[in-house]
N, C-alpha and C positions, 0 to 999 in steps of 0.2 A: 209641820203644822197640819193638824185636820182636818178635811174639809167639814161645815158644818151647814146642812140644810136649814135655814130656815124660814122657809114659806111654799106654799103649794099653789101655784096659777094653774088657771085652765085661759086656751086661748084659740082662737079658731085660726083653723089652719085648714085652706082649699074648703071651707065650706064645711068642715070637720071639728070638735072639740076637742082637744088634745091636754092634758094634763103635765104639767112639769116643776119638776122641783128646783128651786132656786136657792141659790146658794152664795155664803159670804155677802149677803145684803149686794151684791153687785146687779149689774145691768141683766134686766130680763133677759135680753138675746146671747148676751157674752156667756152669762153666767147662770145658764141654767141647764139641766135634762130632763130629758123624756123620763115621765113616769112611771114606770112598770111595778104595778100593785104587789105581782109575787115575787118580789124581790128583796121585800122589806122583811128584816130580819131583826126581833124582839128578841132579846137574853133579859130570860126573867129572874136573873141573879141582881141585876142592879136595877132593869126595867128599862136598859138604855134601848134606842130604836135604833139601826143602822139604814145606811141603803151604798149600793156599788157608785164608785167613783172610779174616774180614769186611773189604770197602775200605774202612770207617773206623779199621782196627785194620793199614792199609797194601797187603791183599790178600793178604802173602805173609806164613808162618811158617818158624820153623827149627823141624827136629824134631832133638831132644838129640841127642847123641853116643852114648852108651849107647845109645837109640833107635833111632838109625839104625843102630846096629851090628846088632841082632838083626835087623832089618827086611831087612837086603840079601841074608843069606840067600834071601830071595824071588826075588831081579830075574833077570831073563834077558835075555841081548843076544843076540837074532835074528836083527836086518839085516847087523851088521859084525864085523868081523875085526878092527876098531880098539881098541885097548886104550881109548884115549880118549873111545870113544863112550859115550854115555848109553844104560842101558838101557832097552830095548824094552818089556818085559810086564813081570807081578810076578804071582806064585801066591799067591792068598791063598783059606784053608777049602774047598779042592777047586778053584777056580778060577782059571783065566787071565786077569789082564784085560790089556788093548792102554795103554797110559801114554799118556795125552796130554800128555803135558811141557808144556803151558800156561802155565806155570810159569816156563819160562825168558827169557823177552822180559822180562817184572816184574825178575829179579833182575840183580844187578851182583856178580857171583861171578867177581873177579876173581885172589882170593888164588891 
């Protein structure tokens, strides 16, 4: 079964704001990770989001619908003119990061 994000907290930690994605509706501390912006990985053939999960839990996550919808506000396609293409970076609390799509070799996003 897959794991599925969906909600995005920010929570302070040492004095710090930390971001994390929650998942399976479960308990904040049990059931969530650190958020790492360039990790989030868009296939723009169905328009699903992913993000990494533990490889005993498959490696790869869906992040919700609802989720992904507010999240792609963020993204930016850089390189191409292709409507088709995956985006490049994603802006998140001041900053740019570069997306390592890592992501996409793990999934079978064929819809």
């Amino acid at each position: 079964m897959p794991i599925v994000y969906t909600e995005l907290l920010t929570k302070r930690i040492d004095g710090a704001s930390r971001d994390f994605l929650l998942y399976c509706n479960g308990p904040e501390k049990a059931m969530s990770v650190c958020f790492e912006p360039e990790r989030l990985c868009m296939l723009p053939r169905s328009g699903r989001l992913y993000y990494p999960t533990r490889e005993s839990l498959g490696g790869v996550g869906l992040v919700k619908s609802a989720l992904a919808i507010q999240l792609s506000k963020h993204f930016e396609y850089r390189e191409s003119r292709d409507p088709d293409a995956s985006p490049t970076h994603f802006n998140w609390n001041g900053r740019c990061y570069l997306l390592t799509n890592e992501l996409v070799r793990l999934t079978n996003d064929d819809v």
